[in-house]
Backbone as CSV, one residue per row, in Angstrom:
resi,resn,N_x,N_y,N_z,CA_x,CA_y,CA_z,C_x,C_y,C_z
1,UNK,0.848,-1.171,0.000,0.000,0.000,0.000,0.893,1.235,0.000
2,UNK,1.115,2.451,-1.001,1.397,3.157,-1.184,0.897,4.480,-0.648
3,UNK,1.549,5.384,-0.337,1.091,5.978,0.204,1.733,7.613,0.262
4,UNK,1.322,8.667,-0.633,2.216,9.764,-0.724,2.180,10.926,0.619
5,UNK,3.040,11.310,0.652,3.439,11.660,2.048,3.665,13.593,1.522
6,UNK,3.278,14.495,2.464,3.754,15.981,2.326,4.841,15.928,3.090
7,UNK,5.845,16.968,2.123,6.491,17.325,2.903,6.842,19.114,2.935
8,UNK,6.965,20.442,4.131,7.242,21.260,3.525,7.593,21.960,2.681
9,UNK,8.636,21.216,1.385,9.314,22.224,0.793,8.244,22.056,-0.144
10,UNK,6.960,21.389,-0.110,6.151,21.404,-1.676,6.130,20.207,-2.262
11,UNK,6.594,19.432,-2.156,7.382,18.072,-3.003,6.621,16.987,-1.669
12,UNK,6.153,16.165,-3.066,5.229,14.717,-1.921,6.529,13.412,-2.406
13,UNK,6.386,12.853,-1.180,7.339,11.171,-1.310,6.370,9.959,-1.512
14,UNK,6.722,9.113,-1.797,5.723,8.347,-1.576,6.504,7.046,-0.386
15,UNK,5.455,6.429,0.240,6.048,5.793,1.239,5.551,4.132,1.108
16,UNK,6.041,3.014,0.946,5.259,1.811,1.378,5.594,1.478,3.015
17,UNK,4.331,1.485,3.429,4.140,1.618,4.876,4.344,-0.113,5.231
18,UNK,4.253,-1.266,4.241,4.146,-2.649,5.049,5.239,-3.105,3.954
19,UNK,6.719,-2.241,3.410,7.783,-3.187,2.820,8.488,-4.279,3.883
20,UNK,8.230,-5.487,3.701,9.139,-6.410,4.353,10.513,-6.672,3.930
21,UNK,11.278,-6.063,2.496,12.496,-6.428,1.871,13.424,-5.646,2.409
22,UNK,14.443,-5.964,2.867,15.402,-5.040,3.143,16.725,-4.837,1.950
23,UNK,16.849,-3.415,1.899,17.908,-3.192,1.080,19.278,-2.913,0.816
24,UNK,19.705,-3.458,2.326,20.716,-3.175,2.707,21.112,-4.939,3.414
25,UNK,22.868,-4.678,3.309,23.314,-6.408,3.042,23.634,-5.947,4.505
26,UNK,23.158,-6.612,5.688,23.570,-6.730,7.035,24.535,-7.791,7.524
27,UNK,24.817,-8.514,6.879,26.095,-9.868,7.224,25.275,-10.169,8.403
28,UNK,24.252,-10.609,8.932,24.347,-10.971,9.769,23.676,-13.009,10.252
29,UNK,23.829,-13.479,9.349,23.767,-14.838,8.537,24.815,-15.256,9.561
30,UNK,24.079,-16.151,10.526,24.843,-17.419,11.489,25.099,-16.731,13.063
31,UNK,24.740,-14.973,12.943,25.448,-14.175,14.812,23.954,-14.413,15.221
32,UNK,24.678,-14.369,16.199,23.613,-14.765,17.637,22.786,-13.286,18.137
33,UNK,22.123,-13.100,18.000,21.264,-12.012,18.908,20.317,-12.456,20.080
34,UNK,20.121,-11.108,21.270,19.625,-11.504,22.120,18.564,-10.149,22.380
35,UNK,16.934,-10.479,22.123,16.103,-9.702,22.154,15.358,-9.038,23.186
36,UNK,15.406,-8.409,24.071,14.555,-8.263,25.610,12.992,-7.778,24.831
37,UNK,12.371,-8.431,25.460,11.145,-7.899,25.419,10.885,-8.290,24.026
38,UNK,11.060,-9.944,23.501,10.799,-10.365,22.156,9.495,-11.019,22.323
39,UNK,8.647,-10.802,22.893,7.390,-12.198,22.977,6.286,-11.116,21.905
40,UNK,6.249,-10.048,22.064,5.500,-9.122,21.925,5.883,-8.071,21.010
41,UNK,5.150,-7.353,20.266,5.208,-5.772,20.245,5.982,-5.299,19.210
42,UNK,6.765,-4.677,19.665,7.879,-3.987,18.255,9.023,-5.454,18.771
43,UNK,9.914,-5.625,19.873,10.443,-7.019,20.521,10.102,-7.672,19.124
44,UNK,9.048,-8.198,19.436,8.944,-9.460,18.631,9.315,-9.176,16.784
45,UNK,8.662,-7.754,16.393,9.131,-7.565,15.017,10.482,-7.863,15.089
46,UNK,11.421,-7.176,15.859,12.653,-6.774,15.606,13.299,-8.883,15.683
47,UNK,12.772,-9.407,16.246,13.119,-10.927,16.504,13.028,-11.721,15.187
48,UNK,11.677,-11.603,14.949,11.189,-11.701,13.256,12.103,-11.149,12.348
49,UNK,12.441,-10.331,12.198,13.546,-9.581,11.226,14.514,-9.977,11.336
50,UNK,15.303,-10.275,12.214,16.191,-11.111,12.419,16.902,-12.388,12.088
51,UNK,15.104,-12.898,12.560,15.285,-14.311,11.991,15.512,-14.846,10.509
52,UNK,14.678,-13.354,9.986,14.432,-13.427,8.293,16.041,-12.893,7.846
53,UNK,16.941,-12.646,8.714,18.621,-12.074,8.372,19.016,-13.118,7.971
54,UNK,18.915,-14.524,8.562,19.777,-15.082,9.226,20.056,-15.525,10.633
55,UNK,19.869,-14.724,11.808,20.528,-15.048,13.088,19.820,-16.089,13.815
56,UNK,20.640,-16.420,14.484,20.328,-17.358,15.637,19.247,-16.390,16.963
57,UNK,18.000,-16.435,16.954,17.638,-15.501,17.871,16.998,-15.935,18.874
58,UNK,17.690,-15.504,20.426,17.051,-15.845,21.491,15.714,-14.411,22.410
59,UNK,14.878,-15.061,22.678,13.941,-13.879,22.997,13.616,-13.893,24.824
60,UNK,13.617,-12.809,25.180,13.353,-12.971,26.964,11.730,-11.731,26.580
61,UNK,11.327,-12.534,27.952,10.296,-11.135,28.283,10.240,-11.781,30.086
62,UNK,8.809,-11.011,30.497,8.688,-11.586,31.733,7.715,-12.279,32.405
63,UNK,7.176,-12.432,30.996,5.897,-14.041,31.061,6.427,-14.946,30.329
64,UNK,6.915,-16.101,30.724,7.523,-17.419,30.321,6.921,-17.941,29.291
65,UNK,5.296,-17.677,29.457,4.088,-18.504,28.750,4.248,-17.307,27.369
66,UNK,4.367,-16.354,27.311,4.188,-15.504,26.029,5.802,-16.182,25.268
67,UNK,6.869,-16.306,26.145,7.943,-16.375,25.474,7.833,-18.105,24.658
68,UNK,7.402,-18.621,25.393,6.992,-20.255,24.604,5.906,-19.896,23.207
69,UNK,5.394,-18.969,23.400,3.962,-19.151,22.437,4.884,-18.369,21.526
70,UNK,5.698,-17.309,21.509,5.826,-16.656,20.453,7.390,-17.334,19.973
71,UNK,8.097,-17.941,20.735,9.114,-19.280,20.032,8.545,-20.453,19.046
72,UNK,7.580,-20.255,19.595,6.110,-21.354,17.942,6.302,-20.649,16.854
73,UNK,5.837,-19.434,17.180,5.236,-18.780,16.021,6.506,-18.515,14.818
């Protein structure tokens, strides 16, 4: 979904608000990350993204039961 954006100087951008591709090469294929607050929320995007890098990703929060359900997912 596209979406053109104002900006002061006069001139509109346009924005895709739900791109999942990233365009930039992160090397990060096989490193370990460690997520606080991954069961949930933005946490969990940033875990997801991750996972879609490459990394090995471990997730904490401070309900055990959210951290099992969202290690499924």
């Amino acid at each position: 979904m596209k979406k053109k954006r104002g900006c002061d100087n006069g001139q509109s951008v346009e924005s895709d608000r739900f791109r999942k591709e990233s365009k930039v090469e992160l090397a990060l294929e096989g490193k370990v990350a460690l997520v606080t607050g991954g069961s949930k929320g933005v946490g969990w995007g940033v875990a997801d993204a991750l996972v879609a890098e490459g990394c090995h990703v471990c997730i904490c929060s401070r309900d055990e039961e959210e951290v099992r359900r969202a290690a499924e997912e």
